[in-house]
DOLOFI-903632 format. One record per residue (C-alpha): residue in one letter; x, y, z; residue number from 1. Coordinates in Angstrom, 3 decimals. Layout:
REM DOLOFI-903632
A | X | Y | Z | NUM
...
This chain:
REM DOLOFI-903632
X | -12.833 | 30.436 | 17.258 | 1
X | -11.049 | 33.876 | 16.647 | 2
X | -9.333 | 35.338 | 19.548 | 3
X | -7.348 | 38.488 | 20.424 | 4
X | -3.547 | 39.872 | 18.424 | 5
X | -2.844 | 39.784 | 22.494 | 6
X | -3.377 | 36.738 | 22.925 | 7
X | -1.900 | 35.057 | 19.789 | 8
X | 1.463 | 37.159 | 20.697 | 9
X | 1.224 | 36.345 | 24.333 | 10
X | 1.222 | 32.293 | 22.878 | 11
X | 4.128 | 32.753 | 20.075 | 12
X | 6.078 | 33.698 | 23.236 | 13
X | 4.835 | 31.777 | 26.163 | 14
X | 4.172 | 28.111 | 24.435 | 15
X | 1.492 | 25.629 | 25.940 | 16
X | 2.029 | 23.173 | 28.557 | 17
X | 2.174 | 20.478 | 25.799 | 18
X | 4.863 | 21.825 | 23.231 | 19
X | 7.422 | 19.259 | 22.830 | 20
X | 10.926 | 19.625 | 20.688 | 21
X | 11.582 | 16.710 | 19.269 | 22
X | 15.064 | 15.140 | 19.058 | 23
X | 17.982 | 15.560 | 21.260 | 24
X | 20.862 | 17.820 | 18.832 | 25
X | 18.884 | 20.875 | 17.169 | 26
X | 20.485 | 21.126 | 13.599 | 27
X | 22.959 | 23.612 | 12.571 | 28
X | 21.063 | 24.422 | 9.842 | 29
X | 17.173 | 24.500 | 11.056 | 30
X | 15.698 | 24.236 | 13.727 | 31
X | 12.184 | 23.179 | 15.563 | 32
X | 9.865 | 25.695 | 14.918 | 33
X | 8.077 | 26.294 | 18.507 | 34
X | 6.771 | 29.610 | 18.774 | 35
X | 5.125 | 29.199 | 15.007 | 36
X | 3.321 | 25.583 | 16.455 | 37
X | 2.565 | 27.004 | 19.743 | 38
X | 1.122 | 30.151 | 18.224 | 39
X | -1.242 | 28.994 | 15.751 | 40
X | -2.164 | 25.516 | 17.178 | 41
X | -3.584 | 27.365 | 20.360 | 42
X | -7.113 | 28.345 | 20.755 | 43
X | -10.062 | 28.438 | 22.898 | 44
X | -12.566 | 26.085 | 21.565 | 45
X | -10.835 | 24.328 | 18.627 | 46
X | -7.443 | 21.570 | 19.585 | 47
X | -4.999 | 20.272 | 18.169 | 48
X | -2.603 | 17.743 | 17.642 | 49
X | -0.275 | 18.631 | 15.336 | 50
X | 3.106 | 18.418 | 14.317 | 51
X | 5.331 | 21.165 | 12.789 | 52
X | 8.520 | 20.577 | 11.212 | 53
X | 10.775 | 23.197 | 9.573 | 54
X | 13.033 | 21.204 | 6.964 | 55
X | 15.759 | 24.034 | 7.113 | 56
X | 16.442 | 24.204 | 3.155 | 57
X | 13.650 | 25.409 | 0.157 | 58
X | 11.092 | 23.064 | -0.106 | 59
X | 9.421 | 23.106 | -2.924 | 60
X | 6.646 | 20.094 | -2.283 | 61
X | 4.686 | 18.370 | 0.583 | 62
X | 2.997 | 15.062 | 0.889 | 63
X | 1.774 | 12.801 | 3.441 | 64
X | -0.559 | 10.128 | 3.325 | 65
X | -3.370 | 8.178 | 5.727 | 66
X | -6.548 | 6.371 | 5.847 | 67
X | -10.164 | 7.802 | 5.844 | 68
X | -10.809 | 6.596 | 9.023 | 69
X | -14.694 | 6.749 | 10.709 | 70
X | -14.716 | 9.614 | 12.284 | 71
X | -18.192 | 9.654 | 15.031 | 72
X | -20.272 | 12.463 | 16.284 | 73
X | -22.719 | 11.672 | 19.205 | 74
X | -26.615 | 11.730 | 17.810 | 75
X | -27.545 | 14.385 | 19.836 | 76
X | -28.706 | 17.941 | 19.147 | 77
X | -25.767 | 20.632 | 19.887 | 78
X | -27.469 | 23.576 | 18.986 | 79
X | -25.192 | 26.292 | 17.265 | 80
X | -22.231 | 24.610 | 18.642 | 81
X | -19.171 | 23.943 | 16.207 | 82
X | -18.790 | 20.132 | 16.345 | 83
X | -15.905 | 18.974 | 13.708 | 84
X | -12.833 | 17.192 | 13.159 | 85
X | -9.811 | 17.474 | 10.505 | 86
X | -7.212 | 15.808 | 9.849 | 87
X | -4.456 | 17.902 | 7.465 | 88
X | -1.321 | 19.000 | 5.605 | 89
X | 0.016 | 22.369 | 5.772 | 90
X | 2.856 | 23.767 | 4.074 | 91
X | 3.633 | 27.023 | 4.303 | 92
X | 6.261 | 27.787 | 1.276 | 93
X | 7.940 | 30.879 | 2.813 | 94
X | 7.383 | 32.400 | 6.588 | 95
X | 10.158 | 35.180 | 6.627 | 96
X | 7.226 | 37.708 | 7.250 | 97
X | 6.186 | 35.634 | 10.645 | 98
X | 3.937 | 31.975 | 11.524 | 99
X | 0.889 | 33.495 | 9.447 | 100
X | 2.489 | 33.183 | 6.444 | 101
X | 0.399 | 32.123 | 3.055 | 102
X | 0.038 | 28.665 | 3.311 | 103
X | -2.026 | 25.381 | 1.524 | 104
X | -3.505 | 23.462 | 3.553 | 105
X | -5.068 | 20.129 | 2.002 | 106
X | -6.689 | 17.018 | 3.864 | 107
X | -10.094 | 15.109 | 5.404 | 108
X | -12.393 | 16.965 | 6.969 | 109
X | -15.513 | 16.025 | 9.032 | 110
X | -18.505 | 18.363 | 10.790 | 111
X | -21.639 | 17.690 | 12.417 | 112
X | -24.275 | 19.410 | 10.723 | 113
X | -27.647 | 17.772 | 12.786 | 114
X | -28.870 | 15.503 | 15.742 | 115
X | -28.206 | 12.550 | 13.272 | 116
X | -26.598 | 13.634 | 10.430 | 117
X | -22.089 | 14.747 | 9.439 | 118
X | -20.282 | 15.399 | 6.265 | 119
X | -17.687 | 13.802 | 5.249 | 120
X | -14.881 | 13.846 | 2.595 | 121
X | -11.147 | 15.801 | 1.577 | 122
X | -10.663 | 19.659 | 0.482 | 123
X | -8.226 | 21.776 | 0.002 | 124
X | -7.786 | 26.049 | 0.903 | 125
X | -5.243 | 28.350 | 0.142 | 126
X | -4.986 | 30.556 | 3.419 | 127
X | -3.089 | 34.656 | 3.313 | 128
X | -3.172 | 37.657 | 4.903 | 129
X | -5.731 | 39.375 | 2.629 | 130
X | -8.473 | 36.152 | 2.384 | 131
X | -8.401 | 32.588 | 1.725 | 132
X | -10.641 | 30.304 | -0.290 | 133
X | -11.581 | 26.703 | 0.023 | 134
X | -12.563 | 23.677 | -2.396 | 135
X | -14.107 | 20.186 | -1.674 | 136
X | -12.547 | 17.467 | -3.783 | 137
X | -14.706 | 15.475 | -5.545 | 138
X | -12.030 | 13.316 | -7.414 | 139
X | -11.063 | 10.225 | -6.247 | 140
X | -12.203 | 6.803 | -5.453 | 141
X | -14.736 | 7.203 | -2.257 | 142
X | -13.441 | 10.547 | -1.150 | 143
X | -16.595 | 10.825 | 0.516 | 144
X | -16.345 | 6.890 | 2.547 | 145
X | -14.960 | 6.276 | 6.024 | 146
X | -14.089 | 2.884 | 4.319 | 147
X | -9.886 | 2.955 | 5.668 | 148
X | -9.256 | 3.402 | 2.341 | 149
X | -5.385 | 5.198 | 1.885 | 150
X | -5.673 | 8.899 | 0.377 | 151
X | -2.268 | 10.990 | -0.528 | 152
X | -2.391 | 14.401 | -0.423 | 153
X | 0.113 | 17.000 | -1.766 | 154
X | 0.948 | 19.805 | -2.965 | 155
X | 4.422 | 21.019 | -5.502 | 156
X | 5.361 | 24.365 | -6.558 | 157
X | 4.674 | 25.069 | -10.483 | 158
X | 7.671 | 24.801 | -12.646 | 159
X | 7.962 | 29.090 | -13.120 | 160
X | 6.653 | 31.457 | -10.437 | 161
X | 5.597 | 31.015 | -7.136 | 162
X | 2.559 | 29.008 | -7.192 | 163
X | 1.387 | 25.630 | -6.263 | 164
X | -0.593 | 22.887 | -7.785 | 165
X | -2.612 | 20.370 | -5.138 | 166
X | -2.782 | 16.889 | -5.800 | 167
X | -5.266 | 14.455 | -4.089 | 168
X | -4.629 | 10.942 | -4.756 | 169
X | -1.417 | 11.996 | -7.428 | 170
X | -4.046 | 13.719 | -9.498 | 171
X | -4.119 | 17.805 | -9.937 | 172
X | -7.412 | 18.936 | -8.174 | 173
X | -6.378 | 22.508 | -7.820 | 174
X | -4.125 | 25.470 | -7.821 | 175
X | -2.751 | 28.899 | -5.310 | 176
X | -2.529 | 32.241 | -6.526 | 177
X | -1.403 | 34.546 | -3.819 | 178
X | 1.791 | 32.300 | -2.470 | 179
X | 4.881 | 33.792 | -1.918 | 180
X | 8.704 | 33.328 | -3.061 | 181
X | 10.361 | 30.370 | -2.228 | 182
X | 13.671 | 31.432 | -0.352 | 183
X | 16.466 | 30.184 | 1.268 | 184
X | 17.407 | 29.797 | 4.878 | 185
X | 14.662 | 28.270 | 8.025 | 186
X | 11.640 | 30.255 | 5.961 | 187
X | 9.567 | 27.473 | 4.646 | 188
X | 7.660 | 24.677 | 7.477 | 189
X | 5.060 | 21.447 | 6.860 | 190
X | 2.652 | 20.713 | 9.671 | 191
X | 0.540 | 17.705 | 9.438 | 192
X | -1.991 | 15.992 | 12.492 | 193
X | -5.555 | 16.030 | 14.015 | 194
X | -7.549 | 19.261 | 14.663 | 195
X | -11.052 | 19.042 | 16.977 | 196
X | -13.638 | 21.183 | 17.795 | 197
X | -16.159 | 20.013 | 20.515 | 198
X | -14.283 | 17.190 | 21.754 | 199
X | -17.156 | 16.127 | 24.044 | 200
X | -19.076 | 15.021 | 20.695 | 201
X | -16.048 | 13.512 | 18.618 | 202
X | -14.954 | 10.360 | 18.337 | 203
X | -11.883 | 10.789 | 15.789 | 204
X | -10.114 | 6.786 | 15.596 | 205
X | -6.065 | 6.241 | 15.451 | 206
X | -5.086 | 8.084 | 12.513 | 207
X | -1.232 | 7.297 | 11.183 | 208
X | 0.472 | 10.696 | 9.116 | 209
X | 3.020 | 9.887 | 7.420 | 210
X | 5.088 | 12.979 | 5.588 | 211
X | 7.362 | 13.999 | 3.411 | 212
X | 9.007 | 17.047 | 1.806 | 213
X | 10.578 | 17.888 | -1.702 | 214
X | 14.131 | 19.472 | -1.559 | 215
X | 14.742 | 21.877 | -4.390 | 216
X | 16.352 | 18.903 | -6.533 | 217
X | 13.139 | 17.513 | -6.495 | 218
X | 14.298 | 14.566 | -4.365 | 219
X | 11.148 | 13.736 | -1.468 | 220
X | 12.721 | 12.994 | 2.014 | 221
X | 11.108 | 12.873 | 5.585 | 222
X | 12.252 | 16.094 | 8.188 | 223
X | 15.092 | 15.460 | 10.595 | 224
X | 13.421 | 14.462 | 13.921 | 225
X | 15.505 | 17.301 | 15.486 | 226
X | 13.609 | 19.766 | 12.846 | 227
X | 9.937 | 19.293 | 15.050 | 228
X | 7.964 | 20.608 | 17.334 | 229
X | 4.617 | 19.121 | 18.330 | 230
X | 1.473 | 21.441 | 19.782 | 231
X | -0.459 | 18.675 | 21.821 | 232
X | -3.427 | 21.432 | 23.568 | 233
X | -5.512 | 18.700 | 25.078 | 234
X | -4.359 | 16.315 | 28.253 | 235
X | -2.589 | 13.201 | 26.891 | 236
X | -5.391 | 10.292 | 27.905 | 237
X | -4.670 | 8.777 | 30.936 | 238
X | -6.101 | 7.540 | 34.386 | 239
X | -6.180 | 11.063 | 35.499 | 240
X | -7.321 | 12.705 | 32.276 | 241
X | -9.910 | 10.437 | 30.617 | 242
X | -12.072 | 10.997 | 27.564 | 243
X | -13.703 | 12.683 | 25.912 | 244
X | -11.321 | 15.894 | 26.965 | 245
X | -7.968 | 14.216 | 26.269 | 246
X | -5.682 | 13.388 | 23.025 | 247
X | -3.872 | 10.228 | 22.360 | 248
X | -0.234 | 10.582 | 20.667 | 249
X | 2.506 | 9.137 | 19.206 | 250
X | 5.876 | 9.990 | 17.300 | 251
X | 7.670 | 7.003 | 15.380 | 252
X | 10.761 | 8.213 | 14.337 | 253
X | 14.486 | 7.585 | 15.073 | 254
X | 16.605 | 10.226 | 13.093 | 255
X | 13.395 | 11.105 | 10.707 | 256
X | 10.261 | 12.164 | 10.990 | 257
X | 8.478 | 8.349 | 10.191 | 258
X | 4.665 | 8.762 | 11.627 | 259
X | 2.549 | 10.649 | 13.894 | 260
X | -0.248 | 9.216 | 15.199 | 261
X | -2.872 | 10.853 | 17.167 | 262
X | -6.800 | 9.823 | 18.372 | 263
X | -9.512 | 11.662 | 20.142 | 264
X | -11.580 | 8.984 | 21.616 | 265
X | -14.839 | 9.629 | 23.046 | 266
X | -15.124 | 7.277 | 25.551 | 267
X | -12.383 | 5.151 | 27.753 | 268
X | -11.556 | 1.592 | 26.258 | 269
X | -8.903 | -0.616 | 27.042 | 270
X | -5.474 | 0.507 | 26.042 | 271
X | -4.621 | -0.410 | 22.718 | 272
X | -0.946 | 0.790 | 21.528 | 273
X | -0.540 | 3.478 | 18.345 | 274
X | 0.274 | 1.751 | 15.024 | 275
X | 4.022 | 2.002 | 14.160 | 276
X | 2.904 | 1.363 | 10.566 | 277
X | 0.476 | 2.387 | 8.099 | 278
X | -1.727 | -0.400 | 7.332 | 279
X | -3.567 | -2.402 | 4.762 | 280
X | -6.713 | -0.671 | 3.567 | 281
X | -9.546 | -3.476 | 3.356 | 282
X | -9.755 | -2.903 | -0.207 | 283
X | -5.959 | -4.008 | -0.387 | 284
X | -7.376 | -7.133 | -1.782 | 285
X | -9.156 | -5.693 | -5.213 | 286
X | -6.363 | -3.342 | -5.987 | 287
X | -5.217 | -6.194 | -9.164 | 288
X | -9.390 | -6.021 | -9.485 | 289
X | -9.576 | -2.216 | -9.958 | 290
X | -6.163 | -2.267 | -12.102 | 291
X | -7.179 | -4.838 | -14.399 | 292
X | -9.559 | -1.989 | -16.137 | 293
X | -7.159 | 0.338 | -16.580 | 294
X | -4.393 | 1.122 | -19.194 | 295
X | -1.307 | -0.573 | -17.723 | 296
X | 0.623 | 2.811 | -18.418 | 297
X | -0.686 | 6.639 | -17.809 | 298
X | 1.239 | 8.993 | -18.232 | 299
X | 4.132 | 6.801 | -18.094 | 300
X | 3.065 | 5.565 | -14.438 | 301
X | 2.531 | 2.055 | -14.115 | 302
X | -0.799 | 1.565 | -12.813 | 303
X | -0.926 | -2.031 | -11.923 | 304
X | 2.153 | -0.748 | -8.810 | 305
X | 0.207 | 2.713 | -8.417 | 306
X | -2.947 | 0.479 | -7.255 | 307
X | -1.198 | -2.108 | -5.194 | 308
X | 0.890 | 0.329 | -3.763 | 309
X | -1.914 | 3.093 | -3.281 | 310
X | -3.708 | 0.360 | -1.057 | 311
X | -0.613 | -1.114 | 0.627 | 312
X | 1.796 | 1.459 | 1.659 | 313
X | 1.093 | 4.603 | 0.001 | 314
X | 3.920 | 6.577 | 1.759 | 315
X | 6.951 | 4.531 | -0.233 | 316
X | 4.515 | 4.938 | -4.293 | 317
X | 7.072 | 7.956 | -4.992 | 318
X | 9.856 | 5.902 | -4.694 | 319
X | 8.757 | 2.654 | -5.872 | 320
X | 6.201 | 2.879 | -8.508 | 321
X | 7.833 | 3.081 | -11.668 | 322
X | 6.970 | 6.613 | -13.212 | 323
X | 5.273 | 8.261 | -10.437 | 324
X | 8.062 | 10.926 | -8.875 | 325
X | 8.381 | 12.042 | -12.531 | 326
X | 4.850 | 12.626 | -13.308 | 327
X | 3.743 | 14.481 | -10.240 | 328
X | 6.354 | 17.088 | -10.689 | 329
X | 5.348 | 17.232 | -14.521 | 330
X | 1.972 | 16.072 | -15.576 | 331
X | 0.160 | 16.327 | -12.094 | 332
X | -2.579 | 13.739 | -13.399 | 333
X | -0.891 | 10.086 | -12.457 | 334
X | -3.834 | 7.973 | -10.882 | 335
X | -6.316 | 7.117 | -13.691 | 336
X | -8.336 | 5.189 | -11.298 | 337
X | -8.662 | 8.371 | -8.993 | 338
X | -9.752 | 10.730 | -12.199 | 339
X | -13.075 | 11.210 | -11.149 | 340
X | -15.723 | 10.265 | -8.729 | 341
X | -18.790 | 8.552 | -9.366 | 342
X | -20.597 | 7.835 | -6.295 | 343
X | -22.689 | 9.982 | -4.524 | 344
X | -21.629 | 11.439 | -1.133 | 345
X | -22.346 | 9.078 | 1.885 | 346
X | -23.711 | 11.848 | 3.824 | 347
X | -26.984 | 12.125 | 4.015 | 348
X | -29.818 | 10.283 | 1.614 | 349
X | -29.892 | 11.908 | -1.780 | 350
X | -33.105 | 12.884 | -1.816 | 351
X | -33.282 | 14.853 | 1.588 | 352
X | -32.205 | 17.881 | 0.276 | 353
X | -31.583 | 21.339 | 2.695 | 354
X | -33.446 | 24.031 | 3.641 | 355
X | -32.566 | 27.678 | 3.555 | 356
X | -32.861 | 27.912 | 7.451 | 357
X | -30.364 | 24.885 | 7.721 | 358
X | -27.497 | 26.544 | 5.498 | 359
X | -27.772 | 30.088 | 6.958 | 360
X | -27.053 | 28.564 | 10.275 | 361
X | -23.923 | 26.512 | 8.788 | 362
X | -22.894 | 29.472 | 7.508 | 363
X | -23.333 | 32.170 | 9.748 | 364
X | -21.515 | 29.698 | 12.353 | 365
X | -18.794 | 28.714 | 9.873 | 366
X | -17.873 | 32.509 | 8.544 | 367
X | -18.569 | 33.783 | 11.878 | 368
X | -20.924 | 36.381 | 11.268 | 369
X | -24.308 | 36.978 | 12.242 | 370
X | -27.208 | 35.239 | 10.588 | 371
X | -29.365 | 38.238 | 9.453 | 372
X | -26.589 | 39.638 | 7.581 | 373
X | -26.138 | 36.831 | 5.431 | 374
X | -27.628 | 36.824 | 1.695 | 375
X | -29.028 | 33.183 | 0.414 | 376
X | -29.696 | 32.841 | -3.015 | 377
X | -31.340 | 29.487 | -3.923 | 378
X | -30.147 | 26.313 | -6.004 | 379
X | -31.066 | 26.860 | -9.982 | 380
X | -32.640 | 23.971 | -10.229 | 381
X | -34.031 | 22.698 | -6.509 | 382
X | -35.751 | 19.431 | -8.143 | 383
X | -32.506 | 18.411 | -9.832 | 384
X | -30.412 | 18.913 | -6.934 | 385
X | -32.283 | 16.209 | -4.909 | 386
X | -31.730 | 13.859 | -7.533 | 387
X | -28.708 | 11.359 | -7.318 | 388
X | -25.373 | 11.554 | -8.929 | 389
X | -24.058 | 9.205 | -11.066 | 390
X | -20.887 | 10.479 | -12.883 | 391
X | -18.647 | 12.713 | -12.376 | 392
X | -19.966 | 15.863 | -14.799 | 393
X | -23.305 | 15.557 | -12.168 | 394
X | -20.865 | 16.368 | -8.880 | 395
X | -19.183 | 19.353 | -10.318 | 396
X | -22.301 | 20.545 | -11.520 | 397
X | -24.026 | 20.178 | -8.129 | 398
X | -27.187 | 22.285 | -7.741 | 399
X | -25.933 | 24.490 | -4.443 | 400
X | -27.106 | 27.063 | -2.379 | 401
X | -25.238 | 30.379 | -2.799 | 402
X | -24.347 | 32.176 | 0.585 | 403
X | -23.125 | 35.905 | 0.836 | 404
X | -22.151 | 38.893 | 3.202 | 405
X | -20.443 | 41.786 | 3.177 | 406
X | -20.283 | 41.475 | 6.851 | 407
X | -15.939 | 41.377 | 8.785 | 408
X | -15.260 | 37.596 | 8.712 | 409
X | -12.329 | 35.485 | 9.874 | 410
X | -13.151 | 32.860 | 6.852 | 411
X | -12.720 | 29.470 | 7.646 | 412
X | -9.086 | 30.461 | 9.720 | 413
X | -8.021 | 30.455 | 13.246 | 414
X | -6.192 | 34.039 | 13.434 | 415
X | -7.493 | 37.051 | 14.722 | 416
X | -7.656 | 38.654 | 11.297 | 417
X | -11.119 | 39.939 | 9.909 | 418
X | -11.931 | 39.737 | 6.047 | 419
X | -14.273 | 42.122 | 4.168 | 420
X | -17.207 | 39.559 | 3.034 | 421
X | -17.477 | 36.045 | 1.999 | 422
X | -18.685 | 34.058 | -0.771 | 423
X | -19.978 | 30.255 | -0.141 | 424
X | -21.948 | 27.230 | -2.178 | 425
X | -23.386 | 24.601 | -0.175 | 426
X | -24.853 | 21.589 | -1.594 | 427
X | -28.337 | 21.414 | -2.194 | 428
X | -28.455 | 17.615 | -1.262 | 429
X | -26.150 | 17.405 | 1.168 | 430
X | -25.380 | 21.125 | 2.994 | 431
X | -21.819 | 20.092 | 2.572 | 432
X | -20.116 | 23.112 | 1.924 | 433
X | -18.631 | 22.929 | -1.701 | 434
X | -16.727 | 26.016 | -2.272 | 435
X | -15.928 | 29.462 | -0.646 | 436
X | -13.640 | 32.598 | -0.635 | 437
X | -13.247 | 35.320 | 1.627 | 438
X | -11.435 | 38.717 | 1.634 | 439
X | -9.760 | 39.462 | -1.304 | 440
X | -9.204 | 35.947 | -2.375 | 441
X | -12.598 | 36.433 | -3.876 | 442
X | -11.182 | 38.043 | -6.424 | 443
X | -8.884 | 35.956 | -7.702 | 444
X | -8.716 | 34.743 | -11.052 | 445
């Protein structure tokens, strides 16, 4: 997944085939960001379909919203090959240096890990030019479930200094430490969409982003559709480019950014049009159910509109639900039905467990490196790890396999850059990988 400087530089100035600006009348004061889209959603053997939008004043928070849709891998064995699918906000708080900025990136992420078996759920990663680190969430209600239930995900710049706190769900599951400045001028961009590796084995459904962006008076607003570019690096689907090698996408929007949808199917169906609108999660229905157990304040958010909202229309909560702008630029901690998780990942079975041999080869083909240079250290406890989890203390505490090398990596990014050594935990139930750094990121505090 790593390719040449060349290469990279030959794509900041060449584009793709598929790079669209959006919008008719570029802005006087920003403008589409091509050659950062075109350069970093451009690889070899992972694709994209993503959208990058530069707001063209300091931005000081990002937030979009969409359903955990059922993402499919075909049940048969691919070897060593990378076979995954994300779907993800990036917002990169200051790019004066160039596209590779430090960014956060924060959204749903899904990898084949067997003939028969995928994990699924959100994480977040802080990404810079000197390492980058990585965290599943395990907050939330069914993080974990392809159910189409609505997730938000965000991220806001702390109140002093220059770093960030990430929010899944309006709750605080994390926090940068090597971010940079926020300045003026075109020097800050959000991306959001689809990322694929392996297309031939992914089935990844109609998913609907919806985004937004916080101005530096702390007021949310959507990007100026003349503010985008798009990176689309696979064939738009079509009689002469059919699945599985081909994207499908769409841009609602009039003046503003409003949605972008985008699919990889697997195989050709019938043509069905791309949502305009986010829709109803099936658990619409019990959001009164899940409220009624919960204080009808926290944190002064009303929780009875957080829930009904949260399964409704999630992208209008910050502006509707009584409470909720306020707290996520204070508090951080708004949802108290998304506090913790207490199910146990969907997975696998719990009481599978994984072997040694099965997380070296995750990891060497994750980090990139080979698999005899890898150190694996083994769960504390191996016969409590296969056991299931039933509150949330259990999932942080996860027995996990601990993976190390001092071996050049790229880390979990798609630059050219090499990293000294990485640092990973997988789970011992599931192989889902829990937690990593690499580079000097492992050294932060």
């Amino acid at each position: 997944m790593s390719r040449s400087r060349a290469r990279f530089l030959a794509s900041v100035c060449a584009g793709v085939t598929a790079l669209t600006v959006l919008g008719a009348a570029p802005s006087a004061s920003a403008a589409a960001p091509k050659e950062a889209c075109t350069g970093l959603y451009n690889a070899p053997i992972t694709f994209w379909a993503m959208t990058c939008s530069q707001p063209g004043e300091p931005m000081i928070g990002g937030f979009a919203t969409w359903q955990n849709v059922p993402i499919v891998f075909d049940q048969i064995d691919t070897g060593s090959a990378s076979v995954q699918a994300a779907n993800y906000l990036r917002v990169s708080p200051n790019t004066s240096d160039g596209p590779l900025a430090p960014n956060i990136e924060i959204g749903l992420y899904a990898e084949k890990t067997g003939k028969t078996t995928s994990i699924y759920g959100p994480r977040w990663s802080e990404l810079t030019t000197s390492g980058g680190r990585t965290q599943a969430i395990k907050a939330g209600v069914n993080p974990n479930k392809p159910d189409k239930r609505n997730h938000t995900y965000m991220t806001v710049r702390q109140a002093s200094g220059n770093q960030w706190d990430v929010l899944y769900d309006f709750n605080k599951v994390g926090s940068t430490t090597k971010q940079l400045k926020v300045i003026g001028g075109n020097t800050n961009r959000v991306d959001v969409g689809l990322e694929v590796t392996g297309p031939k084995y992914v089935d990844a459904p109609s998913t609907a982003n919806r985004m937004q962006f916080m101005t530096g008076n702390k007021v949310w607003q959507q990007v100026a559709t003349a503010n985008v570019a798009k990176s689309v690096t696979l064939p738009a689907c079509s009689a002469s480019h059919k699945p599985p090698t081909c994207f499908t996408t769409k841009l609602t929007d009039n003046s503003k950014f409003t949605q972008w949808t985008a699919s990889k199917p697997r195989r050709q169906t019938a043509a069905v049009s791309s949502p305009t609108t986010l829709t109803a999660a099936p658990a619409a229905g019990q959001a009164a159910t899940r409220a009624s157990g919960l204080p009808a304040t926290f944190n002064g958010v009303d929780q009875q509109a957080l829930q009904s909202c949260m399964a409704t229309d999630p992208d209008s909560c910050l502006a509707t639900v009584p409470g909720l702008s306020e707290c996520v630029v204070t508090v951080r901690v708004c949802n108290a039905a998304a506090l913790s998780s207490g199910e146990p990942s969907a997975d696998t079975k719990p009481d599978t467990g994984v072997s040694a041999g099965d997380v070296r080869e995750r990891a060497a083909a994750a980090f990139d490196v080979p698999g005899d240079s890898l150190t694996i250290k083994p769960p504390a406890s191996p016969a409590g790890a296969l056991q299931a989890r039933s509150h949330a203390a259990a999932e942080r505490a996860e027995a996990s396999w601990t993976v190390t090398s001092t071996s050049p990596t790229r880390g979990l990014q798609h630059t050219d850059r090499r990293f000294d050594g990485f640092t990973a935990h997988y789970s011992a139930r599931t192989g889902a990988l829990l937690e990593a750094c690499w580079g000097d990121l492992c050294d932060a505090s």
